[in-house]
PATORMI-124598 format. One record per residue (C-alpha): residue number from 0; x, y, z. Coordinates in steps of 0.5 Angstrom, whole numbers, always signed. Layout:
N
+-----+-------+-------+-------+
: pos :    c1 :    c2 :    c3 :
+-----+-------+-------+-------+
: NUM :     X :     Y :     Z :
...
+-----+-------+-------+-------+
end
This chain:
88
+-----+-------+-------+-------+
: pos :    c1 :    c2 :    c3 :
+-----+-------+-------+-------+
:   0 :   -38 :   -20 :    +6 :
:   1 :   -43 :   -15 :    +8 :
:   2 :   -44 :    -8 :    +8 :
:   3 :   -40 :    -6 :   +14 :
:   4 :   -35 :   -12 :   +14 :
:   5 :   -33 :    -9 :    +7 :
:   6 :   -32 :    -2 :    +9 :
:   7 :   -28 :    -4 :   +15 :
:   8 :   -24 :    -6 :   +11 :
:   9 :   -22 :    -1 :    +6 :
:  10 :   -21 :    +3 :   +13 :
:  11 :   -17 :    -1 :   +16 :
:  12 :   -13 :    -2 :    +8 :
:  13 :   -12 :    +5 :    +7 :
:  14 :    -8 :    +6 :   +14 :
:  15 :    -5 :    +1 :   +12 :
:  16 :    -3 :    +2 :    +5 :
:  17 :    -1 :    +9 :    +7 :
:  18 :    +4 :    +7 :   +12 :
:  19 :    +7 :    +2 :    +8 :
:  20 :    +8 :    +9 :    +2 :
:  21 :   +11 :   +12 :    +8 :
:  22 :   +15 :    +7 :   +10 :
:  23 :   +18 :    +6 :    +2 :
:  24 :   +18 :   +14 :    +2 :
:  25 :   +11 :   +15 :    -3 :
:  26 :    +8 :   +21 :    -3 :
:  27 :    +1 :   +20 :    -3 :
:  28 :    -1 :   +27 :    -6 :
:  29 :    +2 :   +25 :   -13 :
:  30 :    +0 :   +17 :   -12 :
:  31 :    -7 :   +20 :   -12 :
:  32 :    -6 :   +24 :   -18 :
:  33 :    -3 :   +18 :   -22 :
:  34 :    -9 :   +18 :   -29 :
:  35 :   -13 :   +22 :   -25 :
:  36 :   -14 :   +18 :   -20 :
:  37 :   -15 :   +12 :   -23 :
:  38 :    -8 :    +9 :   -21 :
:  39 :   -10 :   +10 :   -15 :
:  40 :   -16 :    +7 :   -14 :
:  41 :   -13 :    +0 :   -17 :
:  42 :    -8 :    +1 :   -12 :
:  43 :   -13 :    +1 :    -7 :
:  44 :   -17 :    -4 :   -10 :
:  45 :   -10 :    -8 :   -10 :
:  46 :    -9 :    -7 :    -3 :
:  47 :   -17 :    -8 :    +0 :
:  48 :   -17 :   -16 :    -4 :
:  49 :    -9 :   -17 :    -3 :
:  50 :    -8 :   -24 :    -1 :
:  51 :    -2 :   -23 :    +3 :
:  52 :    -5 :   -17 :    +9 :
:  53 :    -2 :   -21 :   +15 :
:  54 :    +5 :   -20 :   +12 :
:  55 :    +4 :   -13 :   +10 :
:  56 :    +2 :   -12 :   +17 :
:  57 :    +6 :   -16 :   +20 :
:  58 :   +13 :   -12 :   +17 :
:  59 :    +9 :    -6 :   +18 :
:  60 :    +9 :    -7 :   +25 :
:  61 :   +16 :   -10 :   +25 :
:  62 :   +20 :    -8 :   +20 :
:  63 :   +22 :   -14 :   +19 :
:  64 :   +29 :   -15 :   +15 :
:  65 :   +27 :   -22 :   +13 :
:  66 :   +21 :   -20 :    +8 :
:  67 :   +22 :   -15 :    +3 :
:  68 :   +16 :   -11 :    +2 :
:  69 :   +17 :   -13 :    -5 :
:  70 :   +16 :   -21 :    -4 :
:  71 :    +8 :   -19 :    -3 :
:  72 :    +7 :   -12 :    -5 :
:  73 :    +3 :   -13 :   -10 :
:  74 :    +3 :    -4 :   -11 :
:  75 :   +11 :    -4 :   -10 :
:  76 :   +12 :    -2 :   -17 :
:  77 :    +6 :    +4 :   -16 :
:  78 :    +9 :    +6 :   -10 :
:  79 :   +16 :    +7 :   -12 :
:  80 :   +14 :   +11 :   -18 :
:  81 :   +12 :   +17 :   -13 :
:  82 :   +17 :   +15 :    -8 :
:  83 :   +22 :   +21 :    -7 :
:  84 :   +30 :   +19 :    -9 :
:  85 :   +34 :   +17 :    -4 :
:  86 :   +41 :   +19 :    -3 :
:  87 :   +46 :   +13 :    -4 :
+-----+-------+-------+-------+
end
């Protein structure tokens, strides 16, 4: 991959991966701060080389029902550490 491949793609992965937060109720001001911004970055570097991106694409775009984030996400247990509680 060269230079400008690469960095379309962290591009394209951080709105990516920021929708899907959003959509799981994450705030990215306190995921950004986890270990000084190391857990962050693993995130980051989880999502930019994660295998399953049609996925997480094709359920942002769609919600769909059929396919858990949780199926996939290889930072969904990140995630929810930031999410804000949801009433019952």
């Amino acid at each position: 991959m060269d230079y400008q491949a690469y960095v379309e793609r962290v591009e394209a992965h951080e709105v990516q991966m920021r929708a899907v937060m959003s959509a799981r109720g994450a705030t990215h001001e306190m995921a950004a701060l986890s270990d000084a911004g190391l857990g962050w970055m693993s995130a980051q570097t989880r999502c930019i080389f994660c295998r399953n991106a049609d996925k997480c694409a094709s359920w942002m775009a769609d919600r769909d029902t059929a396919h858990n984030p949780l199926d996939f996400c290889p930072n969904l247990g990140f995630f929810d550490q930031f999410s804000e509680p949801k009433p019952d």
